[in-house]
TISEKOL-361014 format. One record per residue (C-alpha): x, y, z. Coordinates in steps of 0.1 Angstrom, whole numbers, padded with zeros to 4 digits, always signed. Example, Ala and Ser with C-alpha at 12.3 -4.5 7.8 and 13.67 -1.06 7.14 Angstrom:
% residues 2
+0123-0045+0078/+0137-0011+0071/
END
This chain:
% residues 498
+0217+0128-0136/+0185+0147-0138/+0164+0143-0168/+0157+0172-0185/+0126+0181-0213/+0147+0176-0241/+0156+0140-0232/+0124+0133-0242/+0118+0113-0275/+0082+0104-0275/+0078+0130-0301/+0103+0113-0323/+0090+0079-0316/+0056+0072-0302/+0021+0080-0317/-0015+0075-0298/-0045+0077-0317/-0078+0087-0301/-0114+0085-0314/-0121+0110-0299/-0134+0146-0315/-0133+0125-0351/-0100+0113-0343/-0069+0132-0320/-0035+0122-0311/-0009+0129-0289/+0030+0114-0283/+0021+0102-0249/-0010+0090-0226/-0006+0122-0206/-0017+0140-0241/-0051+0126-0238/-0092+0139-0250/-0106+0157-0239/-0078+0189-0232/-0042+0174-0243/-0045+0156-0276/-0042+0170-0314/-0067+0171-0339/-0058+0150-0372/-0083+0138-0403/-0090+0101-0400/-0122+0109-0421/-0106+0129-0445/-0080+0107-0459/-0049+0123-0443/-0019+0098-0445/-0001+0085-0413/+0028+0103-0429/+0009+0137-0430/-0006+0123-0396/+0031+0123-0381/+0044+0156-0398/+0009+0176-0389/+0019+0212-0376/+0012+0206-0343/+0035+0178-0340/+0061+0197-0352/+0055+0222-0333/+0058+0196-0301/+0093+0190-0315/+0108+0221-0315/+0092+0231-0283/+0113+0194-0267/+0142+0200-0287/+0149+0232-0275/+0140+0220-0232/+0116+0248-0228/+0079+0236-0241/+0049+0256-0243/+0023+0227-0239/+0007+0225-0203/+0012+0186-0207/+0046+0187-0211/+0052+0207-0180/+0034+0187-0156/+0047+0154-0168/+0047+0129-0145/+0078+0116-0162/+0103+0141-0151/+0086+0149-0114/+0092+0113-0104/+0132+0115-0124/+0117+0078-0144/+0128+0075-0182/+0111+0083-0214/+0110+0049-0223/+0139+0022-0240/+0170+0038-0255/+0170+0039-0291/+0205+0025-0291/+0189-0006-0272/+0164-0009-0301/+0188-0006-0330/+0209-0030-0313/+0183-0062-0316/+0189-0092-0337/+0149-0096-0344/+0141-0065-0360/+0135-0066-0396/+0157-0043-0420/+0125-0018-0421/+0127-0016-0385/+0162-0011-0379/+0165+0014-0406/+0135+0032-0393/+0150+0033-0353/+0181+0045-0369/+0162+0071-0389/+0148+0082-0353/+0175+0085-0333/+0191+0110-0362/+0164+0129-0358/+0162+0132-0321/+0199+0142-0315/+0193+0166-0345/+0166+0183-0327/+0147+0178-0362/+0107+0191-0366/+0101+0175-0398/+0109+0134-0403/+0111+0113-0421/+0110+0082-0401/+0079+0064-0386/+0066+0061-0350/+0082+0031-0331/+0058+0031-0306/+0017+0032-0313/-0011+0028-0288/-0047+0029-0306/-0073+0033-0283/-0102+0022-0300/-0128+0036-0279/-0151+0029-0248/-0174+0000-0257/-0171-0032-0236/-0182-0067-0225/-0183-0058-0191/-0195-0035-0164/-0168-0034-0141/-0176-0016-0105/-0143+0008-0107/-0143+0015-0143/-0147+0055-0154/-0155+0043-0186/-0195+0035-0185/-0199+0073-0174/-0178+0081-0203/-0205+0060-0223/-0235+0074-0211/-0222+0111-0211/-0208+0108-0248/-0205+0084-0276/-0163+0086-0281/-0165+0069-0315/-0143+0046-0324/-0113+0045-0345/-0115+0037-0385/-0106+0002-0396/-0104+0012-0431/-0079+0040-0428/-0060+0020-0402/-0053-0010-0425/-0037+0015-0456/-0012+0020-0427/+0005-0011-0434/+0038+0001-0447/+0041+0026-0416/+0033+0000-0388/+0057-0025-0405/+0085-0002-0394/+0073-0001-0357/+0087-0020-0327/+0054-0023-0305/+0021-0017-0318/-0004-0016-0283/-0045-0022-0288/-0065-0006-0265/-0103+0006-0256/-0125-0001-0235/-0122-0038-0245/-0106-0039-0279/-0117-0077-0291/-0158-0065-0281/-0155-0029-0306/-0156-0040-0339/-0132-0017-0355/-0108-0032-0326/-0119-0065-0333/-0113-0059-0371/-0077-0047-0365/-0066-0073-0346/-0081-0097-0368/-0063-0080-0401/-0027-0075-0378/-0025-0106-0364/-0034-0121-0404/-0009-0102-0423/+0022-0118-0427/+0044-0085-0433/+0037-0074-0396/+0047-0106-0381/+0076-0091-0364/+0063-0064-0347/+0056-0069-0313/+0019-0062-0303/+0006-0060-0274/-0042-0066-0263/-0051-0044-0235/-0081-0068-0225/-0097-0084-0198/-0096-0116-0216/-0129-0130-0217/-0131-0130-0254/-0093-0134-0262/-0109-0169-0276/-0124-0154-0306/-0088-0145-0318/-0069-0172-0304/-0064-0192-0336/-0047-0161-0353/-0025-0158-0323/+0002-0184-0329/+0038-0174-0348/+0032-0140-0336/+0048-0118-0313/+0019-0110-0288/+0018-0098-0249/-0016-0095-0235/-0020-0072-0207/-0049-0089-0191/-0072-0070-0163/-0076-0095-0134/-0081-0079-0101/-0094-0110-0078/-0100-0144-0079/-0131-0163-0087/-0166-0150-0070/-0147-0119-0060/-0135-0116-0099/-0171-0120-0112/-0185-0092-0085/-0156-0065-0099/-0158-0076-0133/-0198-0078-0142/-0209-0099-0169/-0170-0120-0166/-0166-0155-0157/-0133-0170-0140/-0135-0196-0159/-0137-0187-0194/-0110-0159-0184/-0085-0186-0168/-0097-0209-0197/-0081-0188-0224/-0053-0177-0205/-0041-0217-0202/-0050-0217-0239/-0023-0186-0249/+0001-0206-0225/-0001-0239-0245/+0005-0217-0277/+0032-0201-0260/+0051-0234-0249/+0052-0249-0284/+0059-0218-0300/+0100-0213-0307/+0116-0186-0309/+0089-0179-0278/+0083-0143-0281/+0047-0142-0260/+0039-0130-0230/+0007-0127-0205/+0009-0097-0177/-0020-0092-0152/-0028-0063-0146/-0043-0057-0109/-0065-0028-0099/-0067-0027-0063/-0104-0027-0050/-0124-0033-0013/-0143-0062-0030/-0111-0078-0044/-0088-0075-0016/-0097-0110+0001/-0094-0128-0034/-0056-0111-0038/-0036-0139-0021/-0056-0165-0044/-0050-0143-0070/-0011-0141-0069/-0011-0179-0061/-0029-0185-0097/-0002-0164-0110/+0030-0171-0098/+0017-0210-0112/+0020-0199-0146/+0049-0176-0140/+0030-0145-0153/+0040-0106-0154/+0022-0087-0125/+0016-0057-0118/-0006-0036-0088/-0018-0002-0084/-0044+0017-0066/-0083+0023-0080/-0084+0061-0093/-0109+0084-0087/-0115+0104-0122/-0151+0117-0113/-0175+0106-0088/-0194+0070-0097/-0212+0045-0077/-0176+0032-0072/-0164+0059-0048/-0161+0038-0016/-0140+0011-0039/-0110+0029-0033/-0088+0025-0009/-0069+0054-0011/-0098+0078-0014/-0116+0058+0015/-0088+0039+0039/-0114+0045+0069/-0148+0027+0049/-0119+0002+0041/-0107-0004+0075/-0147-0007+0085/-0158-0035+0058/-0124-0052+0054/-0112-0053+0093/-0081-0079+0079/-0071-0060+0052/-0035-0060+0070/-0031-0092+0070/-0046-0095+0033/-0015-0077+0020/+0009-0096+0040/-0003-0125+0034/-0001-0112-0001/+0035-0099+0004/+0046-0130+0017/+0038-0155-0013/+0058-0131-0043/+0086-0130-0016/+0088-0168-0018/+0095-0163-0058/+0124-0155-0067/+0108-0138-0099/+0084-0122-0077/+0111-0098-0059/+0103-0065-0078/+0066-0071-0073/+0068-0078-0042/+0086-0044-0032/+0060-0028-0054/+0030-0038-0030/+0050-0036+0001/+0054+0002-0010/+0020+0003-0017/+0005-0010+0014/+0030+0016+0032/+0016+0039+0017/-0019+0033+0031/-0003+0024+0067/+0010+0061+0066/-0026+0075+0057/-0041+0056+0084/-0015+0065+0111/-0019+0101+0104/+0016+0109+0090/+0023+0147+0094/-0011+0158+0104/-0021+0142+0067/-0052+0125+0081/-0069+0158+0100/-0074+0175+0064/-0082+0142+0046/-0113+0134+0063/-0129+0166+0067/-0126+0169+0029/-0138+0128+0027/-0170+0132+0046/-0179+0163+0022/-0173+0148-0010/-0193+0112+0005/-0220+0136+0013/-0217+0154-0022/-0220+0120-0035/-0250+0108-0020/-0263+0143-0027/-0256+0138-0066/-0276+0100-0059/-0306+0116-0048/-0307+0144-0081/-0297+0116-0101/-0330+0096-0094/-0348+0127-0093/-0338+0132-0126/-0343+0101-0140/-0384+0106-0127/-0384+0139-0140/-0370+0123-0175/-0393+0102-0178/-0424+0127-0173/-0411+0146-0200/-0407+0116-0220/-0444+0111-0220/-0454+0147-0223/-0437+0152-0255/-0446+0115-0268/-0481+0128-0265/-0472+0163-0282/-0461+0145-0306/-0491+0124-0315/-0512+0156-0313/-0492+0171-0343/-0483+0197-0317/-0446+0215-0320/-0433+0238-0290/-0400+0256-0284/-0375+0238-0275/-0390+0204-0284/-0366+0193-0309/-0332+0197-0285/-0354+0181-0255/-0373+0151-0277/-0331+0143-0290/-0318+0143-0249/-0345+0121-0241/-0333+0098-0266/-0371+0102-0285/-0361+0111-0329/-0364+0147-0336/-0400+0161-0349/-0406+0185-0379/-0422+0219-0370/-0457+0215-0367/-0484+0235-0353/-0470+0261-0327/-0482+0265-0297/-0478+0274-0259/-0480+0244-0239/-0441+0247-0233/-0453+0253-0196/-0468+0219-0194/-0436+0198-0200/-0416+0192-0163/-0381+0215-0166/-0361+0186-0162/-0328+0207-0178/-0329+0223-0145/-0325+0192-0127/-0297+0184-0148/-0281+0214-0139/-0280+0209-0105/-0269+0181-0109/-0240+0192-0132/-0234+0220-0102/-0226+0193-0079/-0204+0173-0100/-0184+0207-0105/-0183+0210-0067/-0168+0178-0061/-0142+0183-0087/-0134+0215-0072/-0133+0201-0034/-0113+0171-0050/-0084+0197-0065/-0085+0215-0032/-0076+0189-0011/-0054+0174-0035/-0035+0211-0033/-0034+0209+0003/-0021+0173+0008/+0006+0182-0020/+0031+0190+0005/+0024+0166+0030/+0028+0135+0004/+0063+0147-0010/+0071+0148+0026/+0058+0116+0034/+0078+0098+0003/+0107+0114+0013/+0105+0101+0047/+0097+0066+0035/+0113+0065+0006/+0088+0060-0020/+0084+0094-0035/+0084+0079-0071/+0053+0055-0063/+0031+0079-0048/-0004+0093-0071/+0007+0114-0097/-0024+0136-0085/-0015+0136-0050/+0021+0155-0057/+0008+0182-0079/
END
């Protein structure tokens, strides 16, 4: 049976919070900063009741309940084009033995809601993922996040209004941490600190995204609770340290022994580890050592492909944005994923995984193959986006020289008690304090037009973007075809099937 909008009950059930813009959320990731997600007042002292009855979630409600909604999101949900599900049944939920009174009560509350179509509730989320923002430990080579960083400081999310939640998240089945890395921010840190302490939230599941490297700082609070870590871990050793900058193997595979020893004399054992593997160029010869490390401790796993969300010095990681670069500097990259393949075949826990990366290296076979004249369109637009790239490399240095100029020339303004038009706005991008007005005067000329640099550059960036969504428009086609033919339609890119 087809799912339809109004099956939906993330807006009855699940809340993110964002940082972002002082603080937005949305009912699922696909409502994210900086276009999808709703303003709310984390400075301003709105409750997480007023939070969850704002107008525009309302407003989301009536728009599901009645299968026709108004929100761009909504419509191109990823959900519905590949016929998944919206999540666990509520019925499911309500149905568990664990749950506290205050949760069942509050599932309950839900479900009446949902099948009553209602806009204002008066139940809780069940479901919360705070995303505390993008500061990290690490420099990893494929992560969007460091351009995030050095474009705009996110924020983070507010400790002190999160923890007069308590009554709210004590009603919730999964409570998900997030960033960046969670356990480095110190709001995130904080959280976890005061969730994992509080004994009235002791049976609510919750769940790190981390990459595990400083998992030991909480550790200690970690026992009697119900916690799943969902660890980033995308090669093994060496290869692990040259994806993951600034990690180390061991101390990661150190405290993930550590969970498991608190997980083995813990009863009723409610904690679980997943890995969570990005697949990248440098990692792929570490993946069979990888899996092997896993399927020893009988961990979750999981795989998907890198994702291009703007243009970074990790373009040519990507194997589905670069299969030829990959077939160049990783000539066995065949027998990498068969070899992969062949050891979660051997487990009999391993099945569904297995599957899961046979469809994915399909998936690249079919690329490389050419597939329904897919491959004639592909590289034309490849070469011009690599060139675009290494165009943007060239401003970007230019830009940096011309920064630095201008650096100088207003340092020395500066000292001269001189004030020109403009200085203020240029002084704060070059990361220099603002002056006072001072003496006026015309030596605007002398100070190198670096803004113009960073326009071009900007232009370029734009340009990719654009040639991205155009050849994303043009393969559309082409990769519903191809799914159909293999049978993996529900795997493929989100962006690719637009």
């Amino acid at each position: 049976m087809a799912l339809n909008f109004s099956d939906c009950t993330n807006p009855w059930t699940t809340l993110l919070l964002y940082p972002e813009q002082g603080g937005c959320i949305g009912p699922c990731c696909h409502f994210a900063p900086p276009n999808g997600a709703f303003p709310f007042g984390m400075k301003t002292g709105e409750s997480l009741a007023q939070v969850w009855n704002s107008e525009h979630m309302q407003q989301l409600r009536r728009s599901i309940a009645t299968g026709k909604p108004h929100f761009d999101t909504c419509r191109t949900c990823p959900t519905l084009r590949f016929e998944s599900n919206f999540g666990p049944e509520l019925t499911d939920i309500i149905s568990q033995t664990s749950l506290s009174n205050y949760q069942i009560d509050n599932a309950k509350a839900a479900l009446s809601h949902f099948k009553s179509g209602d806009s204002e509730v008066s139940s809780f989320p069940l479901f919360y993922l705070l995303r505390f923002g993008c500061g990290c430990n690490l420099k990893c080579i494929m992560c969007n996040h460091d351009a995030m960083r050095k474009n705009h400081d996110v924020g983070s999310l507010d400790f002190e209004w999160l923890n007069r939640q308590e009554d709210a998240f004590k009603k919730a089945y999964i409570v998900t941490v997030t960033g960046g890395e969670p356990l480095f921010i110190k709001s995130g840190r904080d959280f976890i600190s005061w969730f994992l302490s509080n004994e009235k939230l002791r049976g609510v599941d919750f769940h790190i995204c981390t990459n595990g490297i400083l998992l030991d700082t909480v550790m200690p609070l970690i026992k009697n609770h119900n916690v799943t870590l969902e660890v980033s871990i995308d090669s093994f050793g060496e290869l692990y340290e040259r994806i993951r900058v600034g990690g180390s193997w061991k101390r990661l595979a150190d405290n993930i022994d550590a969970f498991l020893r608190i997980k083995e004399g813990q009863k009723p054992n409610n904690m679980l580890v997943r890995i969570h593997c990005t697949l990248t160029l440098t990692g792929l010869p570490g993946l069979p050592d990888l899996v092997r490390w896993t399927a020893e401790r009988k961990l979750g796993l999981h795989f998907a492909f890198m994702e291009i969300r703007e243009l970074t010095d990790s373009f040519e990681e990507s194997m589905l944005d670069h299969p030829r670069w990959m077939r160049q500097t990783v000539p066995d990259w065949g027998h990498l994923f068969k070899q992969t393949i062949s050891i979660l075949e051997q487990e009999d826990i391993y099945k569904a995984e297995a599957v899961q990366l046979k469809t994915l290296y399909d998936q690249l076979v079919a690329v490389l193959n050419d597939l329904h004249g897919f491959q004639v369109d592909r590289w034309g637009y490849e070469d011009r986006m690599h060139a675009l790239w290494r165009q943007r490399e060239v401003r970007q240095a230019e830009y940096r020289h011309l920064q630095e100029q201008c650096k100088q020339a207003l340092l020395f303004l500066n000292r001269k008690g001189i004030f020109v038009p403009e200085m203020e706005s240029l002084m704060l991008s070059c990361g220099l304090p603002a002056m006072h007005e001072g003496k006026t005067d015309t030596l605007s000329s002398g100070i190198p037009d670096y803004e113009e640099q960073l326009r071009r550059i900007e232009a370029l960036q734009y340009e990719v973007v654009e040639l991205r969504n155009q050849r994303d428009n043009l393969m559309a086609s082409r990769w519903r075809k191809l799914g159909q033919k293999l049978g993996i339609a529900k795997t493929l890119p989100f962006e690719m099937c637009k």
